[in-house]
PLY file of the C-alpha trace (Angstrom):
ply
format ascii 1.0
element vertex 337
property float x
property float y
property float z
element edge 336
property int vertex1
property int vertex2
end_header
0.00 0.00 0.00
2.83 2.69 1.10
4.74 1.87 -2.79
0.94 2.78 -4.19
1.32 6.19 -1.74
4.69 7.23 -3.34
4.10 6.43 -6.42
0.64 8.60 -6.84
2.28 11.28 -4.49
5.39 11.10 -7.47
3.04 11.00 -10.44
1.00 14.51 -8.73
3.91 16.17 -8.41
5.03 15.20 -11.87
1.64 16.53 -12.79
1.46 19.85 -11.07
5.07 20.24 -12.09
4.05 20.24 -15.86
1.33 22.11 -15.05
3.08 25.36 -13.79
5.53 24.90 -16.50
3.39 24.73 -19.26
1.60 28.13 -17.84
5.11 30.28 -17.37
5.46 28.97 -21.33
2.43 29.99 -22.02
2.34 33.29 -20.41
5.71 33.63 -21.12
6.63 34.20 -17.62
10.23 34.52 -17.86
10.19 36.95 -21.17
13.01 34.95 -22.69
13.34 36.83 -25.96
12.88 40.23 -24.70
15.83 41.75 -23.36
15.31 44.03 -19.65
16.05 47.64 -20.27
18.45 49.23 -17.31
20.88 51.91 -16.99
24.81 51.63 -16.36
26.39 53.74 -14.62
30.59 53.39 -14.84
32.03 54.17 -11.65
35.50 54.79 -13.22
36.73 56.35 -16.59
35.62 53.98 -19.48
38.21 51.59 -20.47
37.12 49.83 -23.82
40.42 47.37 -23.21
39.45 46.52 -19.42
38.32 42.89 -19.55
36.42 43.79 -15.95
34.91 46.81 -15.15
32.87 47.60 -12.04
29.41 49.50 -12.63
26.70 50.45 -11.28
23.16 49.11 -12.70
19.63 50.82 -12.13
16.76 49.67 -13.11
13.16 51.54 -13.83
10.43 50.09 -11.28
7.79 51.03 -13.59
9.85 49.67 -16.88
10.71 46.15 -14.60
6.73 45.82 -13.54
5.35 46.02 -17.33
8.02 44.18 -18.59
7.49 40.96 -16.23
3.92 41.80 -15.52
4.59 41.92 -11.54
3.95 43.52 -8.84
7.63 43.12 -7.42
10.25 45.68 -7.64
13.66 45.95 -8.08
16.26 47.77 -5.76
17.05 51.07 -6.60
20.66 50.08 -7.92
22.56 47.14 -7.74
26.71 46.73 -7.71
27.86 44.51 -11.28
30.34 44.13 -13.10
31.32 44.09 -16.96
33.49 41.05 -17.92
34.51 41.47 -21.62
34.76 37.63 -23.34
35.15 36.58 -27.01
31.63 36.29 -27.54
30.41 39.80 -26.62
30.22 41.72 -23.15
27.96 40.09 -20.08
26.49 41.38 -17.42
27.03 39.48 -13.73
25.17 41.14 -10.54
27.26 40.30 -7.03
26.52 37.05 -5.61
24.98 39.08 -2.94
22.46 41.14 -4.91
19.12 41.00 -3.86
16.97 40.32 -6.58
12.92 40.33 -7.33
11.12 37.37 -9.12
11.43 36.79 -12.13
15.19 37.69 -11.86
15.99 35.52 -8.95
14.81 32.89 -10.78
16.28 33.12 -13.64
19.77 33.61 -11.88
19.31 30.28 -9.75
18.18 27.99 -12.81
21.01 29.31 -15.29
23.61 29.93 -12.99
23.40 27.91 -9.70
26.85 27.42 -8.77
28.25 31.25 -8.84
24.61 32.57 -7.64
25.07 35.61 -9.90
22.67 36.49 -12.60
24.42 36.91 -16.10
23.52 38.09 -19.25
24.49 39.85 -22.30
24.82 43.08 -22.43
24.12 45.91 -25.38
24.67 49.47 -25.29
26.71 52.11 -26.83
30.03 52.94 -25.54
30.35 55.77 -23.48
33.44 58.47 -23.79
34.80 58.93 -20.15
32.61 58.37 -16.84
29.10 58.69 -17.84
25.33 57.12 -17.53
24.47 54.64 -20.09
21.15 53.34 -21.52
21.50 49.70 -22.36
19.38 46.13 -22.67
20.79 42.40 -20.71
19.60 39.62 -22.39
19.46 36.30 -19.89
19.55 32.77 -21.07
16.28 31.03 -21.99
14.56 29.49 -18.92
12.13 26.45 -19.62
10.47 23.71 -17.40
11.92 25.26 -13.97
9.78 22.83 -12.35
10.50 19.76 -13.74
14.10 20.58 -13.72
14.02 21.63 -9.56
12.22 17.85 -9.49
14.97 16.00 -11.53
17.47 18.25 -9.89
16.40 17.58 -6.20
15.89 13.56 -7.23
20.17 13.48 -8.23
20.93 15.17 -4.80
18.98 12.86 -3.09
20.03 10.01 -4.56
23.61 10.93 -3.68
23.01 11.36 -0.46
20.99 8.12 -0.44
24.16 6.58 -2.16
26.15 8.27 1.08
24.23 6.95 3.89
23.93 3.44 2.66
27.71 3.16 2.05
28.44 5.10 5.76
25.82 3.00 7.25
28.19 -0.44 5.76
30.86 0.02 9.07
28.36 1.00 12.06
26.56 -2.33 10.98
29.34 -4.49 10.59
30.37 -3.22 13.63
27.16 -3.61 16.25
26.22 -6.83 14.39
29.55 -7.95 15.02
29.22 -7.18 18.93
25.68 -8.23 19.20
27.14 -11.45 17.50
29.75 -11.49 20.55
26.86 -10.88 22.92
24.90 -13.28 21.71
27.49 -15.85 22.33
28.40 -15.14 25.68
24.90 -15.11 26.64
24.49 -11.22 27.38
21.38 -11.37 25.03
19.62 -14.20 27.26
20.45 -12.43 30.13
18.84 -9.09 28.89
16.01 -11.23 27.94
14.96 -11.63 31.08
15.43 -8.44 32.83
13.03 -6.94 30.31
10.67 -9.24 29.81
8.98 -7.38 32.68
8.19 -4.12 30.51
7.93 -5.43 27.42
5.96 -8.63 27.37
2.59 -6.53 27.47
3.79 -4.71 24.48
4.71 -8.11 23.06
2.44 -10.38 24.42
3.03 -12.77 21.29
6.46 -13.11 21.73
7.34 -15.99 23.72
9.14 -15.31 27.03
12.80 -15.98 26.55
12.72 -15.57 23.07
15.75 -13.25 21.88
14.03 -10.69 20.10
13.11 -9.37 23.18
16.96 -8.32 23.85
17.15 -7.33 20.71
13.81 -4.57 20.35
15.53 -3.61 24.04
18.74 -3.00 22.70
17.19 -0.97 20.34
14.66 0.88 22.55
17.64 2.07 24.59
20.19 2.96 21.62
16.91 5.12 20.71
16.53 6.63 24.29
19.85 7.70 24.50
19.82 9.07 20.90
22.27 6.69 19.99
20.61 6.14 16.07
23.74 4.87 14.24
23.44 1.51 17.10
19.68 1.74 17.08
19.53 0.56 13.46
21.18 -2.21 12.96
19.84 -3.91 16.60
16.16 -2.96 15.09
17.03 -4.82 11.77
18.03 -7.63 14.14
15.13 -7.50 16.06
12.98 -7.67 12.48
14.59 -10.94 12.19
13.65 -12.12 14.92
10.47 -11.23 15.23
10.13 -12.69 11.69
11.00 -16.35 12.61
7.28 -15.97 14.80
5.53 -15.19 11.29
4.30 -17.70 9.87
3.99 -15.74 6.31
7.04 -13.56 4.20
4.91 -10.88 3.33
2.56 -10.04 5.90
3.93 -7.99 9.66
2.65 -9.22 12.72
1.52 -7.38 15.70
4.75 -7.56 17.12
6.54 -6.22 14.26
4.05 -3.44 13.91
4.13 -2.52 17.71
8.24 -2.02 17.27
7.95 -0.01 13.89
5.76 2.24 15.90
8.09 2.79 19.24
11.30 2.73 17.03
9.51 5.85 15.19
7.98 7.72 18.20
10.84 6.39 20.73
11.37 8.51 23.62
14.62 10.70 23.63
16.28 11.37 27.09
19.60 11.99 25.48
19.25 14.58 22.25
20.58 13.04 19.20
24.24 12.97 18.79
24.05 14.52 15.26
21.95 16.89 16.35
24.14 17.41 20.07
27.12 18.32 17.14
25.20 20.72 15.20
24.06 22.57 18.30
26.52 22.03 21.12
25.56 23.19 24.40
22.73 24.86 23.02
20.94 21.82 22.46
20.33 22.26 26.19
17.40 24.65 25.64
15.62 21.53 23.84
16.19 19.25 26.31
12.93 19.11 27.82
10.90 20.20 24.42
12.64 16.94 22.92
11.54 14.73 25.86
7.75 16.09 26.05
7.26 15.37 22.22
8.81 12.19 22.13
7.29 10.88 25.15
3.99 11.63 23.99
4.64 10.59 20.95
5.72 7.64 22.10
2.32 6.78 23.80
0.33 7.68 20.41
2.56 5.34 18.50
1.77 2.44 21.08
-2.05 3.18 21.75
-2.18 3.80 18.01
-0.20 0.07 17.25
-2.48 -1.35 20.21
-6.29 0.19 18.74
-5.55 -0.41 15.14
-4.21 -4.13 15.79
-8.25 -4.75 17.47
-9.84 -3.29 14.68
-11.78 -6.46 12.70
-9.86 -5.70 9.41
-6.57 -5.76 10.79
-7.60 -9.07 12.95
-8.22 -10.92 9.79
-4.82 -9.91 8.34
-2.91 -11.21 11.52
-0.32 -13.91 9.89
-0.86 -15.60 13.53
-4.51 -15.66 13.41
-5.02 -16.15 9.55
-2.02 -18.41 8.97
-1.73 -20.18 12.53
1.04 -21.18 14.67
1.12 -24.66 12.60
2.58 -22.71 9.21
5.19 -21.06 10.80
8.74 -21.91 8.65
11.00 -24.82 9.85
13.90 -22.60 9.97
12.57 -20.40 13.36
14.38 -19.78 16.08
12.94 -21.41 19.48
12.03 -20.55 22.79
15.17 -20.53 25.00
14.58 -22.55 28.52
14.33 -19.94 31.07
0 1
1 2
2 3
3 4
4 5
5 6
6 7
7 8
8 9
9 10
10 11
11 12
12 13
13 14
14 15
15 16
16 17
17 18
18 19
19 20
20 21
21 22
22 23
23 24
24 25
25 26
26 27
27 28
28 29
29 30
30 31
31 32
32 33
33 34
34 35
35 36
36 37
37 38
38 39
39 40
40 41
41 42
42 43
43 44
44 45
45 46
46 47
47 48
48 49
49 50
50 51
51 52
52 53
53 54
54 55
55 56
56 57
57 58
58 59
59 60
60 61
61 62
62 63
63 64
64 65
65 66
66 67
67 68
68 69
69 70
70 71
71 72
72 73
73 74
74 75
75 76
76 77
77 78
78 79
79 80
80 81
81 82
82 83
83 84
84 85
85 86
86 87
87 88
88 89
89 90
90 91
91 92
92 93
93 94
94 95
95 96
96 97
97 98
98 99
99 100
100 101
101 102
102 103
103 104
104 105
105 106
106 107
107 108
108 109
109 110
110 111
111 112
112 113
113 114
114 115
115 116
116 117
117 118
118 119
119 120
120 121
121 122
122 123
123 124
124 125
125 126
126 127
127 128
128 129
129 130
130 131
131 132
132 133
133 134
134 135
135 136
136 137
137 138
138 139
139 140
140 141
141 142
142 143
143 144
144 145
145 146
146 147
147 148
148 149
149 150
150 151
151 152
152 153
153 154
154 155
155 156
156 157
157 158
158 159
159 160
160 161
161 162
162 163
163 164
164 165
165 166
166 167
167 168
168 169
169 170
170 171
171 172
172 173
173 174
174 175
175 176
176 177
177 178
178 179
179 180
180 181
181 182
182 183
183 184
184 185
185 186
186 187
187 188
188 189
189 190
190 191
191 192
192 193
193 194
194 195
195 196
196 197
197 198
198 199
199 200
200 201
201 202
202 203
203 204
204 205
205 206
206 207
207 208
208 209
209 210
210 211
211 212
212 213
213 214
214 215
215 216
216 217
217 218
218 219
219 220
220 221
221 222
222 223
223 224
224 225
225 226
226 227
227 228
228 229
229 230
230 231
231 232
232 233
233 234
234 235
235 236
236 237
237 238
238 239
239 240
240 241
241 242
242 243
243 244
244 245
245 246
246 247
247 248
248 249
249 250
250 251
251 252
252 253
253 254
254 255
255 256
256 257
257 258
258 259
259 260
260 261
261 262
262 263
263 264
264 265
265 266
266 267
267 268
268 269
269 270
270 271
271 272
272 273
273 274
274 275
275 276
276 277
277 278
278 279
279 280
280 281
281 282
282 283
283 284
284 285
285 286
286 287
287 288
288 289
289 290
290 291
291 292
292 293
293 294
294 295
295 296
296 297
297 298
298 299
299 300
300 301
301 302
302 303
303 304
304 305
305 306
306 307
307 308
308 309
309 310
310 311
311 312
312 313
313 314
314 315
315 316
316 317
317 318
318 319
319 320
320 321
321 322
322 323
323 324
324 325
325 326
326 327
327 328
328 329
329 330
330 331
331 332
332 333
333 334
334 335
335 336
């Protein structure tokens, strides 16, 4: 069901995207072959040689807002500067410039990585310092939209790329010492000092089993905002909880209940990513952090608990549907206590 969300929450964006696009095209939003009338003024002595030459550009209010068909107006003036090339003279505002839509626009889709908006330039040249009428032409701009989308898609799947391959040591690692823990019997021991708390929340999960050591590991990397441990003892605990399911593509209650709490769980220790980013300030969030994660905590679990009676959801229970008989050869048993 949640791949059928995505996908029609992908294919409305896609839609809205082409939508807006098709209407700046239409209206011709951007006024790509009509070039924006300012006037230069040359701080210095005019230097037809200079390759760079500092100005100063102003631009009509009343010319800007019939040209774009806007309400927004420019600044009075705004520092440039003329860079002389083989192919003519352009136009670049400073980085800095603060600029009205359309313009911003147009400066972050055809020129992203310098943030300066370029164009060509036209006008006659002056003799010594003097004011200048002239015209800037700015690269076509087409399908912003769809190009932010496919744009923001590459980023993301970079950093997608990123996490996976930083996540490969921090689970070798904690699988490798839950693997060592396991051994030794630290996991059977934690198995019973929580069974306690967590065998109402888990009431299908047989008493000594060891996935209740491992959704406790979890719970407390969670607490303690540990989230680089937290995953790979909750991928653990998956697995364990799946040897109780009697079916490969259906979650039982107890798999459910942890996807909730590993969501909402409580945070008595703020993040450590977010501990870095904010230092000792994080302590003015201290207590914000554990009031919204606490309650949302008890949501996720009376949420997990209500939906799990509801008749639909009953009928959809691997344990109930399938029955204890079906469950795969391959589980792990019940440790003695």
């Amino acid at each position: 069901m949640l791949n059928y969300i995505w996908a029609g929450l992908i294919v409305s964006s896609l839609v809205f995207a082409l939508f807006y696009d098709v209407r700046d095209l239409t209206r011709d939003t951007y006024r790509n072959d009509t070039p924006l009338p300012l006037t230069v003024a040359f701080l210095d002595v005019y230097d037809a040689e200079a390759r760079r030459t500092p100005v100063e550009v102003r631009i009509d209010p009343d010319k800007y807002g019939d040209l774009y068909a806007t309400d927004a107006r420019p600044e009075v003036t705004y520092d440039a500067t003329l860079i002389r090339t083989n192919e003519g003279t352009q136009l670049r505002f400073d980085a800095d410039a603060s600029l009205p839509e359309p313009l911003a626009t147009i400066r972050d889709v055809t020129n992203s990585r310098t943030e300066q908006l370029q164009g060509r330039i036209a006008f006659e040249e002056p003799v010594g310092a003097a004011l200048v009428e002239a015209t800037v032409a700015f690269e076509p701009v087409r399908f912003v939209k769809m190009n932010a989308m496919a744009g923001a898609a590459l980023d993301f799947a970079e950093t997608a790329a990123s996490i996976a391959l930083s996540l490969i040591g921090v689970l070798a690692l904690f699988l490798g010492l839950l693997k060592i823990a396991e051994e030794a019997g630290i996991i059977y021991a934690l198995v019973k000092l929580v069974r306690p708390i967590l065998k109402p929340l888990f009431p299908e999960v047989p008493d000594d089993h060891p996935a209740l050591g491992m959704i406790a590991l979890n719970m407390a990397a969670n607490v303690f905002g540990l989230g680089n441990a937290a995953t790979p003892f909750g991928i653990k605990a998956m697995e364990e909880l799946q040897t109780l399911n009697p079916t490969d593509d259906t979650a039982t209650n107890p798999m459910v209940m942890l996807l909730a709490i590993n969501t909402a769980s409580v945070q008595l220790v703020p993040p450590v990513l977010l501990l870095a980013l904010m230092g000792l300030q994080i302590n003015q969030l201290i207590f914000a952090i554990i009031i919204t994660t606490g309650i949302s905590l008890v949501v996720a679990i009376t949420a997990a608990k209500l939906l799990g009676r509801l008749p639909k959801s009953r009928a959809s229970d691997p344990n109930r549907s399938g029955g204890t008989e079906e469950r795969k050869n391959g589980g792990t048993e019940a440790l003695p206590s």
